[in-house]
matplotlib code that plots the C-alpha trace (Angstrom):
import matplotlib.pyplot as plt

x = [0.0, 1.5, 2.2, -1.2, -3.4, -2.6, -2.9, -6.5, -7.0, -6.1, -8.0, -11.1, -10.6, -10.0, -13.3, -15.1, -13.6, -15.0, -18.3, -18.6, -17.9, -19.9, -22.8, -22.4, -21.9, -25.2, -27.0, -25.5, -26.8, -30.6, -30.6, -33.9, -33.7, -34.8, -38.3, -40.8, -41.8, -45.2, -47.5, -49.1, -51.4, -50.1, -50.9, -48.9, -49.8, -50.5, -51.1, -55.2, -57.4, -58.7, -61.2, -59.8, -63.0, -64.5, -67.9, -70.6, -73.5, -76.4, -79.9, -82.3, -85.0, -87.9, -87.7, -91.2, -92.5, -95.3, -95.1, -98.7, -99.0, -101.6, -102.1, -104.5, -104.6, -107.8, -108.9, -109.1, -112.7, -111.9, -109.6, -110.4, -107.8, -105.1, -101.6, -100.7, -103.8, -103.2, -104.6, -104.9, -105.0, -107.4, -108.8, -109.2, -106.6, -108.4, -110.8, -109.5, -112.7, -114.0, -116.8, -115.1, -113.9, -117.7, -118.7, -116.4, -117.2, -121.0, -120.1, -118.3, -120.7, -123.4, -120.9, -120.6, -124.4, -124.3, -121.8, -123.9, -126.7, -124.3, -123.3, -127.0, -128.1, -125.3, -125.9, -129.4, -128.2, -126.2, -128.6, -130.7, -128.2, -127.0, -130.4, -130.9, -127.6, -128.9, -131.8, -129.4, -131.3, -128.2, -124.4, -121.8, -120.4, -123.0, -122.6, -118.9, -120.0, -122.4, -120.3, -117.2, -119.7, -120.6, -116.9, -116.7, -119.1, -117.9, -114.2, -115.7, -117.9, -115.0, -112.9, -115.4, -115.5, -111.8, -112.2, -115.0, -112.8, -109.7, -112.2, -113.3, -110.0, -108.9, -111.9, -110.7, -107.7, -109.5, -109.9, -106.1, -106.2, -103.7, -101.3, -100.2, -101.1, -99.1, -99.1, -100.2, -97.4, -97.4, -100.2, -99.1, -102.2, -105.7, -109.3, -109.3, -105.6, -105.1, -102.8, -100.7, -99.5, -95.9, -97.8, -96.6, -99.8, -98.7, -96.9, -97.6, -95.0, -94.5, -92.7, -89.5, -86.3, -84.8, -81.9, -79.1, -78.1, -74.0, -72.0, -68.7, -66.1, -65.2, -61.4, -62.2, -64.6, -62.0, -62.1, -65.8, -66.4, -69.3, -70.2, -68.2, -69.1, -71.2, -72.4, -75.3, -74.4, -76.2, -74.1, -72.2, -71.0, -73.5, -73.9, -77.7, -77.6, -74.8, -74.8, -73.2, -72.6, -75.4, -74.8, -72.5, -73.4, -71.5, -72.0, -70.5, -73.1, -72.2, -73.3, -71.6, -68.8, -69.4, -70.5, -73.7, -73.2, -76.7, -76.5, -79.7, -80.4, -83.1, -84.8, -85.7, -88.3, -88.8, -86.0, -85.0, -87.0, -87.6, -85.5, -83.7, -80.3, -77.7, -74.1, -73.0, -69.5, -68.1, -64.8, -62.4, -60.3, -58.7, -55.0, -53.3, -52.6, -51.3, -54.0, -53.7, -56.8, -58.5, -58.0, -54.4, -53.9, -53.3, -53.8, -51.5, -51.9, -53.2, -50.8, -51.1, -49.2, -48.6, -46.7, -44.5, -43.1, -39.7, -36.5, -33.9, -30.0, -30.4, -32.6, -35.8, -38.6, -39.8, -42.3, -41.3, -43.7, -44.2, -45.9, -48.3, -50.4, -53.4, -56.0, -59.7, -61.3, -61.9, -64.6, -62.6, -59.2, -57.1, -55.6, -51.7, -50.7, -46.9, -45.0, -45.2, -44.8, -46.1, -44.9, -44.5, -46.2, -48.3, -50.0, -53.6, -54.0, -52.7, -51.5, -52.5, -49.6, -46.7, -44.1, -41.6, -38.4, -40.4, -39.6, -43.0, -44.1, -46.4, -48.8, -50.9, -51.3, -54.1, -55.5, -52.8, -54.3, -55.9, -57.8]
y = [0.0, 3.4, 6.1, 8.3, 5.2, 4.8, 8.7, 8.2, 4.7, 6.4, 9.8, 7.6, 6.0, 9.0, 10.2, 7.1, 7.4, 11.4, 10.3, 7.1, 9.7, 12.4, 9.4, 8.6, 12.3, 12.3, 9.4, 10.6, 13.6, 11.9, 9.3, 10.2, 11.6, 9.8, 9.0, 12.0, 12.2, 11.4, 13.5, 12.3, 12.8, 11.9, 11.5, 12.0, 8.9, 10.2, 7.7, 7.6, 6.7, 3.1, 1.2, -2.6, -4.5, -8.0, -8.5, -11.5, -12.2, -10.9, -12.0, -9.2, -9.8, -8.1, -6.8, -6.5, -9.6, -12.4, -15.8, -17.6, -21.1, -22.4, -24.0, -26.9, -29.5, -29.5, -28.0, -24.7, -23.6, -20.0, -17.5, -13.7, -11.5, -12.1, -10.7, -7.5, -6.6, -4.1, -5.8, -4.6, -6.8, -9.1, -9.6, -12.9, -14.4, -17.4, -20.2, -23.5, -26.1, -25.9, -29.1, -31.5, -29.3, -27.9, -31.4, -32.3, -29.3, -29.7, -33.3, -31.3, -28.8, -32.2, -34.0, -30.5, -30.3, -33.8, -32.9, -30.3, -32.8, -34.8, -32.1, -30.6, -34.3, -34.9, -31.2, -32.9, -36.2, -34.3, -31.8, -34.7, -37.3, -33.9, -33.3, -36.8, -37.1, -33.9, -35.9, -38.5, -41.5, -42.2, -42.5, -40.3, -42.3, -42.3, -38.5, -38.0, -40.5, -38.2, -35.5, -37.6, -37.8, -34.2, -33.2, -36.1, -34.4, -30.9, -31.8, -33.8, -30.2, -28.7, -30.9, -30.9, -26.9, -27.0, -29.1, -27.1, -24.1, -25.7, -26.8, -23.1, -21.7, -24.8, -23.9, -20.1, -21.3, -22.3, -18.9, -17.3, -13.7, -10.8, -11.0, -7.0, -4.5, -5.1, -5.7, -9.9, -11.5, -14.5, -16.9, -20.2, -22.5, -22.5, -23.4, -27.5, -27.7, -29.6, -27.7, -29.1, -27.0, -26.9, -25.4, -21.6, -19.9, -16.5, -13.2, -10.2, -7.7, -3.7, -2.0, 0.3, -2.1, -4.6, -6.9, -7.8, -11.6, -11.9, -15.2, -14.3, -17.3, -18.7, -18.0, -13.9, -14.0, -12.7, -9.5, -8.8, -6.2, -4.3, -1.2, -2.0, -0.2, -2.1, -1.2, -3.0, -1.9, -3.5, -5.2, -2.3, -1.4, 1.4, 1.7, 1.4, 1.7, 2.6, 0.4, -1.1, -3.9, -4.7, -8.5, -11.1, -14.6, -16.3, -19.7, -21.1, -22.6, -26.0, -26.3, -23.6, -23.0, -19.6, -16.6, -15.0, -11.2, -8.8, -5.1, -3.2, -1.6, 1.7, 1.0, 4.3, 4.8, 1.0, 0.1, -3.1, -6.1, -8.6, -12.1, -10.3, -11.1, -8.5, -7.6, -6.5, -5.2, -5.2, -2.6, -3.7, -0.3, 2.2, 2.9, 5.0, 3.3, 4.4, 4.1, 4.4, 5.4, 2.0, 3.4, 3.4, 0.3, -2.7, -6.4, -8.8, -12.3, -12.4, -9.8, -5.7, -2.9, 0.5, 3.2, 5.7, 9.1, 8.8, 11.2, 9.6, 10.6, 12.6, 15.3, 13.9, 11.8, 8.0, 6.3, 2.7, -0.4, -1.7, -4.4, -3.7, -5.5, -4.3, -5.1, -4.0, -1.0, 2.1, 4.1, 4.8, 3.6, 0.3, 0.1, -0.9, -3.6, -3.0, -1.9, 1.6, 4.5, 7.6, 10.6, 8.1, 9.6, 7.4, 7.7, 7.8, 8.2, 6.7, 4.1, 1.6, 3.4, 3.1, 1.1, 0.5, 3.2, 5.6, 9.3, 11.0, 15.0, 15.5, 17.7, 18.2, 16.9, 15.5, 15.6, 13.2, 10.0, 9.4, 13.3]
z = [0.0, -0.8, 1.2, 0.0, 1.0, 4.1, 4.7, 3.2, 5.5, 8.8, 8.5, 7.9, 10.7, 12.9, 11.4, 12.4, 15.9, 16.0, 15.1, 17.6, 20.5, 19.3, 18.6, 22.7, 23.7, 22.3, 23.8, 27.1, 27.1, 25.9, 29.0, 30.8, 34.2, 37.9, 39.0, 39.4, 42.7, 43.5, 45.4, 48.1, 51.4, 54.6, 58.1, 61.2, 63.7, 66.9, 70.1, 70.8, 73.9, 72.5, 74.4, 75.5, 74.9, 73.7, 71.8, 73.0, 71.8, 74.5, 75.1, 75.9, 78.6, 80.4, 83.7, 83.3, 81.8, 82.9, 81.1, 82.0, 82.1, 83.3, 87.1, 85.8, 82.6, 80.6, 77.3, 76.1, 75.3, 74.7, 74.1, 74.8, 73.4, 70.3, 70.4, 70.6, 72.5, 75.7, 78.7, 82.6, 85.4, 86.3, 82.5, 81.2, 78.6, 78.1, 79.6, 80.1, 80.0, 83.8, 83.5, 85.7, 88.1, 88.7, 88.8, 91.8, 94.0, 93.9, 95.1, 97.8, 98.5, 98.8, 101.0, 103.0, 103.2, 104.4, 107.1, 108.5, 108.9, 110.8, 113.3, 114.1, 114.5, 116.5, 118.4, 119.1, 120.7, 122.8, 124.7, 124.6, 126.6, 128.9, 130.0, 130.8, 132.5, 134.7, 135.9, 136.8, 134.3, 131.8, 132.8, 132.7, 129.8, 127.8, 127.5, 126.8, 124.1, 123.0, 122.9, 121.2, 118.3, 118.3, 118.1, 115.5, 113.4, 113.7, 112.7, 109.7, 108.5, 108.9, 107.1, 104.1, 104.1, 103.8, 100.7, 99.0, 99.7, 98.1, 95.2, 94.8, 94.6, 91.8, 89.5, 89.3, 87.9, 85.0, 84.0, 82.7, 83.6, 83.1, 85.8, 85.3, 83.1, 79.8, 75.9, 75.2, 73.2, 70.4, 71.5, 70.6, 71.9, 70.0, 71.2, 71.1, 72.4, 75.5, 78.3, 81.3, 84.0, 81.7, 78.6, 77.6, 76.7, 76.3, 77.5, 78.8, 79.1, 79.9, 77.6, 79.1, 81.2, 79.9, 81.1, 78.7, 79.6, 78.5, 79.0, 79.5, 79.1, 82.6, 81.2, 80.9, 83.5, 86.6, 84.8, 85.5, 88.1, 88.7, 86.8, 84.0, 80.8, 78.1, 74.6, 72.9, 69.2, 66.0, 62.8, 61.4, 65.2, 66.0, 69.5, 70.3, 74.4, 77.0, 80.1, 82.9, 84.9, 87.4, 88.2, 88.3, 89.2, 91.6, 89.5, 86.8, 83.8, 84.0, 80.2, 78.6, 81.2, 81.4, 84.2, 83.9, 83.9, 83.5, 81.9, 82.8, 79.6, 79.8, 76.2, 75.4, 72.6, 72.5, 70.1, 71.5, 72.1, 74.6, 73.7, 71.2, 70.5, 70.2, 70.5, 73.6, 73.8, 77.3, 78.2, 80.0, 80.3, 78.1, 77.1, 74.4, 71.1, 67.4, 65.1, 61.1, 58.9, 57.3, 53.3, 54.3, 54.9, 52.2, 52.6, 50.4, 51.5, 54.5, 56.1, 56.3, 55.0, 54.8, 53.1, 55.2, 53.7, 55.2, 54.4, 52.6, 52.3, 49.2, 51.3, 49.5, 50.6, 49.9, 50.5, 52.5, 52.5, 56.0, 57.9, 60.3, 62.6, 63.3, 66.1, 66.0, 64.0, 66.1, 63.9, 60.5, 62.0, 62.4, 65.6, 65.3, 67.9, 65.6, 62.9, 63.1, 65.7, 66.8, 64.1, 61.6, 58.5, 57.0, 52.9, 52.7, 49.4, 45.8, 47.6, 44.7, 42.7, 45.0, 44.6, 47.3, 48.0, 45.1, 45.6, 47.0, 47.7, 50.5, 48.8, 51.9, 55.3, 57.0, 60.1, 62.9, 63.1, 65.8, 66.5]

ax = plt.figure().add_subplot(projection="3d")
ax.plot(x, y, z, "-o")
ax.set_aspect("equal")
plt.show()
């Protein structure tokens, strides 16, 4: 190769060279820039008074409520009032059929009548044997015999008024009538039924106290005092009445193994019902606990998460994916039994879009959690 070629060989070379760095000059000066950062909300956590409790299930019963059921067995003939009806005392629920009972206290009242031949004949034979014992014609014994039969006679009148008496008071209790002066709940019997003395014929109850019946595992139960606080709330956690403790049972429930314990509830305006069941929520005491707003927290598999803005060395802020756990929901917040602190500052919003260690701006902060 001559002396010209290779000048012509080595200056295109040398151009190549210039134009491979000015080609990377180029696509180092297009390579993009870092992450924008992503605005966010935050919160400040701040500790809160939360209420220590645990929920039962609660039966409500009346203070004021009469079950009937009936003293005698027969059939009912009639029944005077339906449910619902308002009653006073003393009127008649229903009649239970009365015929034999009538039947066995006339034979009472005969045999009574009888009796009180006895006696007057008896009365007779006695003045009659005294006056002749006066005149000295019959023996001394012959009169205390006369008068052992008078006395016989007397205690046997007696005897039979005692029965028609009972007799009388049995045939009233074929008539049910309103204990008290209340509203007549579900009648479950019908004219034609037959009744024992163990059938539930109806209710009648006055509206206003109830009792709310909670069976408190015999594990928790040491922790019952009296006058602790108790909430009767409905399904979505509304509270419905504020009570307290009023009674603890000194037994254990040998079925269930639990403790009685009874919240006098004041019903006002009638909202609860007698037998009801209901969630009763007993508190144990209070203590001061972070809580974290419920949209800011994220569930994946089973465990819970948050995002926390948190500075990082360049003078910026991130947002950081952490753990929690979380005990029971406090109006709109999660309480945090770990995993975060008080000040931490936790996202509330556009947390679907984060990604762990992503540069955030707090755009505007919301209200500490916990206020």
């Amino acid at each position: 190769m001559s002396r010209q070629e290779l000048s012509r060989w080595t200056a295109a070379i040398l151009a190549c060279a210039v134009l491979s760095m000015a080609g990377c000059g180029a696509n180092k000066a297009a390579a993009p820039a870092g992450p924008q950062a992503v605005p966010v909300k935050v919160v400040t956590i701040q500790p809160s008074r939360v209420d220590e409790s645990t929920q039962y299930v609660a039966t409500l019963k009346s203070r004021d409520s009469a079950v009937l059921m009936p003293q005698v067995e027969g059939q009912i003939t009639q029944i005077y009032v339906h449910s619902g009806d308002r009653v006073v005392a003393g009127s008649p629920i229903m009649q239970i059929d009365p015929a034999r009972q009538q039947a066995t206290l006339r034979t009472q009242q005969d045999m009574q009548a009888a009796k009180q031949a006895d006696v007057k004949l008896a009365q007779q034979q006695y003045e009659r044997v005294q006056g002749l014992y006066s005149a000295q014609v019959v023996s001394k014994q012959e009169l205390d015999q006369a008068k052992a039969s008078l006395d016989s006679a007397q205690a046997q009148m007696q005897a039979s008024q005692a029965t028609v008496r009972q007799e009388s008071v049995q045939l009233r209790y074929y008539k049910v009538i309103a204990p008290r002066t209340g509203q007549v709940g579900d009648i479950p019997v019908r004219v034609g039924d037959r009744v024992t003395t163990s059938t539930l014929l109806t209710t009648v109850d006055q509206p206003g106290a109830l009792e709310a019946y909670i069976y408190v595992p015999i594990e928790i139960a040491p922790r019952l005092k009296m006058n602790l606080p108790v909430h009767l709330v409905d399904g979505a956690g509304k509270v419905l009445a504020n009570s307290r403790v009023t009674f603890i049972s000194p037994q254990v429930d040998n079925t269930t193994q639990s403790v009685l314990a009874k919240a006098s509830v004041a019903n006002q305006k009638d909202a609860l019902r007698t037998a009801q069941f209901i969630r009763a929520r007993v508190i144990w005491g209070s203590n001061d606990q972070p809580t974290v707003p419920v949209l800011s927290v994220n569930r994946i598999g089973g465990l819970y998460f948050v995002f926390v803005a948190e500075a990082d060395a360049k003078g910026g802020v991130v947002a950081h994916q952490k753990a929690i756990q979380v005990g029971q929901i406090v109006g709109n917040d999660y309480v945090v039994l770990g995993g975060v602190k008080a000040g931490d500052k936790v996202v509330v919003g556009g947390t679907q879009f984060l990604v762990d260690g992503v540069p955030v701006s707090i755009q505007e902060q919301s209200a500490p959690a916990g206020t």
